[in-house]
C-alpha positions in Angstrom: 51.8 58.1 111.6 52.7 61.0 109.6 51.1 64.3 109.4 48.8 64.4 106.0 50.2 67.7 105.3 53.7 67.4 106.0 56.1 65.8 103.2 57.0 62.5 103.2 60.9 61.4 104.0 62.5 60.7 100.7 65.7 57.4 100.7 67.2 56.3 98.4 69.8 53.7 97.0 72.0 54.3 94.2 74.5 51.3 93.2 76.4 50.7 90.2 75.7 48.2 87.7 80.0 47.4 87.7 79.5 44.7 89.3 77.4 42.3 91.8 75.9 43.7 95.0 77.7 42.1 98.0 76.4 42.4 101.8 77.6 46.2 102.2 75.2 47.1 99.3 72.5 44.8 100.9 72.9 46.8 104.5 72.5 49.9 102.9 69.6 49.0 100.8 68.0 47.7 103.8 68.9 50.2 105.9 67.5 52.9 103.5 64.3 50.3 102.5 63.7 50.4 106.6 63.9 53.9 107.6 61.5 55.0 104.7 59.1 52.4 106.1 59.7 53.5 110.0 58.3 56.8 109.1 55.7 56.2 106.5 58.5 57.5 104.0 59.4 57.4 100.1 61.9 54.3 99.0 64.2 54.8 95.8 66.3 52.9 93.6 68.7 54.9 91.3 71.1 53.6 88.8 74.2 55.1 88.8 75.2 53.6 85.3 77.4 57.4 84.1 80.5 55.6 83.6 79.6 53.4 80.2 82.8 51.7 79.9 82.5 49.9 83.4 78.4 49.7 83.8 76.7 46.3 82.4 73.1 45.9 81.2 73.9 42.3 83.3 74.7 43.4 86.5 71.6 45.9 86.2 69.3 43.3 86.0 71.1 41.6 89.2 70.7 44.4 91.0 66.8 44.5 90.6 66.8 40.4 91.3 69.5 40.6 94.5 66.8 43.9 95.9 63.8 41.8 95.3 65.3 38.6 97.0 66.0 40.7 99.8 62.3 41.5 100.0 62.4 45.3 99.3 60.0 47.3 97.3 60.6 50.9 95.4 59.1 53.2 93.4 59.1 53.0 89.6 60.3 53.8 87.1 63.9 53.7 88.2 66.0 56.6 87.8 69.0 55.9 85.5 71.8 58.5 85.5 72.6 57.6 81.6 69.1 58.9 80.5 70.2 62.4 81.9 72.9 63.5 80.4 71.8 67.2 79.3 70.7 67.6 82.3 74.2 67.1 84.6 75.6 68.9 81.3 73.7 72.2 82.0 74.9 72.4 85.9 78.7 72.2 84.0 77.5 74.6 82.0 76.5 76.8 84.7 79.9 76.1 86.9 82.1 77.1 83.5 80.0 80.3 83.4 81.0 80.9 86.7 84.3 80.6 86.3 85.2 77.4 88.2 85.9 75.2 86.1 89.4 74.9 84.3 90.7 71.7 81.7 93.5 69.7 83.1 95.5 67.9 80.5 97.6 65.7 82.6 97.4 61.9 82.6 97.3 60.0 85.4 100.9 58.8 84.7 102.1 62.4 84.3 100.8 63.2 87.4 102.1 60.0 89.0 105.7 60.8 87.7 105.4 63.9 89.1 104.9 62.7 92.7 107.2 59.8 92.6 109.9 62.4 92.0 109.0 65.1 94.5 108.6 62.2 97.0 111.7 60.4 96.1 113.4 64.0 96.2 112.4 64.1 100.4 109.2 65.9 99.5 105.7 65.5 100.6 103.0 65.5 98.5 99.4 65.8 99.6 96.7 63.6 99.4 92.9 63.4 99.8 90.9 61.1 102.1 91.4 58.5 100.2 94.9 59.0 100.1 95.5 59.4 96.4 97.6 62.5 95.3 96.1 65.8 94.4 95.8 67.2 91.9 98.8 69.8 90.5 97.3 73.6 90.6 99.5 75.4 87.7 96.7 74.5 84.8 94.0 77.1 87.1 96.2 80.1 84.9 96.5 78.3 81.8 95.4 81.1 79.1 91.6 80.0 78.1 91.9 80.5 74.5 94.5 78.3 74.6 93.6 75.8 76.7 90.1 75.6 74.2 92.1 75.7 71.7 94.2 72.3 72.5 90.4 70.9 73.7 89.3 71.3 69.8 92.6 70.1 68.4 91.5 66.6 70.8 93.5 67.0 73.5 92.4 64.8 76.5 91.4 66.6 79.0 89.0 66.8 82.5 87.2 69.2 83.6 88.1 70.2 87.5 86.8 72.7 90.3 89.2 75.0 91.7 89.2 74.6 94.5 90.5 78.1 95.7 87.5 80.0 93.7 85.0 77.7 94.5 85.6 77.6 98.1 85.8 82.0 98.4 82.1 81.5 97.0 81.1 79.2 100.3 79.4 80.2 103.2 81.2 80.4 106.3 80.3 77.3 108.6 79.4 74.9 105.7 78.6 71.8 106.8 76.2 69.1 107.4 73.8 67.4 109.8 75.3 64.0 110.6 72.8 61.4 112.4 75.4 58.6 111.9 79.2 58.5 112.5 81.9 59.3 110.4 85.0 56.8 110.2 86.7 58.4 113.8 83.2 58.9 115.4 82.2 62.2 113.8 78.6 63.2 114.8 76.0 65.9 115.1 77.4 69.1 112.7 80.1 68.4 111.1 82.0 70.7 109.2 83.0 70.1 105.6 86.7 70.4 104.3 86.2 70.3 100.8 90.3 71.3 100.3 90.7 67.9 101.5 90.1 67.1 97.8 92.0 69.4 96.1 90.3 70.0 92.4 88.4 67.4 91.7 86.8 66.0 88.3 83.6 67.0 87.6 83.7 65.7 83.9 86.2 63.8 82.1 85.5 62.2 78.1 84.8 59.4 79.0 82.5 59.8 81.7 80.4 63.0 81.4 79.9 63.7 85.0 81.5 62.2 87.9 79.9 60.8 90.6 80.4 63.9 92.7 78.5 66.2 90.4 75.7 63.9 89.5 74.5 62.8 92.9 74.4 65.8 94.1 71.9 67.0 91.4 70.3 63.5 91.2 69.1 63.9 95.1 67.9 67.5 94.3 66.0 66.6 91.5 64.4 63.4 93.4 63.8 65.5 96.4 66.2 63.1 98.7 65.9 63.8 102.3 68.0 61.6 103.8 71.3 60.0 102.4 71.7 57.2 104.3 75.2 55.2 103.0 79.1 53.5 103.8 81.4 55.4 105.7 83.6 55.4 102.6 82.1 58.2 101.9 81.8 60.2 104.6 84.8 62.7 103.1 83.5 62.8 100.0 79.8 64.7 101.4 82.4 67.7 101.9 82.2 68.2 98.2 78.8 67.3 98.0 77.8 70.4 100.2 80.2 72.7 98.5 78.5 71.8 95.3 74.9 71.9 96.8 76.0 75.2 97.9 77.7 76.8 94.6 74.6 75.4 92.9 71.5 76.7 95.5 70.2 72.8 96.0 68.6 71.8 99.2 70.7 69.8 101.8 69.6 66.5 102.5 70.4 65.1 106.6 73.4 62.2 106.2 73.5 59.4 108.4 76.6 57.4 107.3 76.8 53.6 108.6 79.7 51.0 109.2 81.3 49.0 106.9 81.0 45.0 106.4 84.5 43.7 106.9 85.5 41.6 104.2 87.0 38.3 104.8 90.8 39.7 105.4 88.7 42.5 107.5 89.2 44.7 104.4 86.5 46.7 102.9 84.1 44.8 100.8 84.7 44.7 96.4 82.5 43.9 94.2 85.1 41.5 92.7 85.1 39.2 95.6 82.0 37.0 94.7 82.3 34.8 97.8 80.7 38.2 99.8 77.5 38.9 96.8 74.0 38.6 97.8 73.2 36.4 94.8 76.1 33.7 96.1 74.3 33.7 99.7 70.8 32.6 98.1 72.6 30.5 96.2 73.9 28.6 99.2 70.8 28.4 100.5 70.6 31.6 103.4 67.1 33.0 103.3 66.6 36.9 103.4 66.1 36.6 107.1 69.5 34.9 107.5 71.0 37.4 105.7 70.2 40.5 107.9 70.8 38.1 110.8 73.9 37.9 109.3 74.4 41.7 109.3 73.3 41.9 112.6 75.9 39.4 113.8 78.2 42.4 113.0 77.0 44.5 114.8 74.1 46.5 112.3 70.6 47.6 113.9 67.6 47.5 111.7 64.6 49.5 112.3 
C-alpha cells in the first residue's frame, strides 16, 4: 500500500492516431496500465496527434475502443498534444532565446544528394541510431538577419538544436536511470550521447513541434514518473535528457521493454493489419488470449 503522504507513481501511454494499434502498442499499454496498478499509481492516456497531416479523427477513436477491449482504465480528459500548441511554442521560444536554435533550409533530397555523393566519392557519412544521415552543420553560421529574412520571404525551413551549443550547456554525467534494457542489454545508469543525433528538428511547418520536444514537456507538465515504452527508442531518451536538462524539467526513471517481432521477425508497423488489436478481437481472441499471446514471447506482466 502506498504511503498517504508520498506521491503517487504517474504512467503513461502516448500513441499516435496514424494508424491502428497493433500488439507492440497493446504491451506497452499494458505494461504501463499494470505497473500504475502494482503500486497504487496514476494511469494515462495521451494523444500524440502533433503531426496533422498524418493523424486521423478515426484511428483516435480506435485507440480508445482497442484500450477499452483490452480492459484498461485511465484518467480523463485525455491529453491531446494538438490542443497545446502555445504551449510547446513558448519552450521554442525560450531555446531561440538561448541561442540554440538555427533554420535549416535544406530538403530532404538536398541533403540526400549530398550524401549519395560523398558516399559514392569513398566517404563516410554519419548517421544516427536509426541510421539515417545527419544533419549538414554549415547553416549553425548562416548570418541571422538573413536567414529570417529568407523565413519571411517563405522559405521552407526547420528549426534544429545545435548540437555543439546545446551540449557545452549539459552537465557532465548526463544520463538516465534505466530499470529495463536497452537494445544490447544497457541497464542501471546509462549515459546519454545526444551527438548521436546530430541537430535534430524541433519544429518544422508542418508539424509545430516534433516529437522530441513535445514529450519531453508533455511528461513534465503531466508529472510522469515513469516512461515505460519499445526499445526503439531507447537512443532517442538521449535527447530527451539533454532537453529536460537545457529546459530545468524533472527526469522521469525509463524502463524500456522488448519489441513484438513481426511476422518476418521485423519490428511491428502500423500498416500491417494482420498484427492490430482490433483484427485479433475480430478473430475471436479474448483480452486474456492476447496477453497470453505476449507472454508466449516472452513478456512478464505484473
Amino acid at each position: 500500500m502506498r504511503n498517504p503522504l508520498s506521491k503517487p507513481r504517474v504512467f503513461r501511454f502516448a500513441p499516435s492516431p496514424n494508424g491502428l494499434l497493433h500488439l507492440g502498442h497493446a504491451l506497452s499499454a499494458i505494461l504501463n496500465h499494470d505497473l500504475a496498478a502494482a503500486c497504487d499509481g496514476r494511469f494515462l492516456l495521451r494523444i500524440e496527434d502533433i503531426d496533422p497531416a498524418r493523424s486521423r479523427p478515426e484511428f483516435e477513436a480506435a485507440i480508445y475502443r482497442d484500450l477499452a477491449w483490452l480492459g484498461l482504465d485511465w484518467e480523463k480528459p485525455v491529453r491531446r498534444q494538438s490542443e497545446h500548441l502555445p504551449f510547446y511554442g513558448a519552450a521554442l521560444e525560450r531555446l531561440k532565446a538561448m541561442g540554440l536554435l538555427y533554420p535549416g533550409f535544406l530538403s530532404r533530397g538536398e541533403v540526400r544528394a549530398r550524401v549519395e555523393a560523398h558516399e559514392a566519392a569513398g566517404g563516410v557519412w554519419p548517421r544516427d541510431p536509426d541510421g539515417a544521415p545527419l544533419y549538414p552543420t554549415e547553416e549553425r553560421m548562416l548570418d541571422r538577419s538573413e536567414a529570417l529574412a529568407w523565413i519571411a520571404a517563405g522559405r521552407q525551413h526547420a528549426w534544429r538544436l545545435d548540437m555543439d551549443k546545446a551540449l557545452a550547456l549539459a552537465p557532465d554525467g548526463l544520463g538516465w536511470s534505466e530499470a529495463g534494457a536497452g537494445p544490447e542489454g544497457e541497464t542501471g545508469i546509462v549515459p546519454a550521447r545526444p551527438e548521436r543525433w546530430g541537430d535534430v528538428i524541433l519544429s518544422r511547418p508542418d508539424a509545430p513541434v516534433s516529437y522530441h520536444l513535445a514529450v519531453v514537456l508533455d511528461d513534465a507538465e503531466q508529472g510522469i514518473t515513469d516512461v515505460v515504452r519499445g526499445q526503439d527508442l531507447f537512443h532517442a531518451t538521449s535527447v530527451h535528457r539533454l532537453l529536460q536538462s537545457l529546459l530545468a524539467l524533472p527526469t522521469p526513471a525509463y524502463r524500456h521493454h522488448g519489441l513484438v517481432p513481426g511476422p518476418d521477425g521485423r519490428k511491428l508497423s502500423k500498416s500491417n493489419q494482420d498484427t492490430g488489436i482490433a483484427a485479433y478481437r475480430e478473430k475471436g481472441v479474448s483480452p486474456a488470449g492476447l496477453r497470453a499471446l505476449l507472454a508466449g514471447y516472452g513478456f512478464v506482466f505484473h
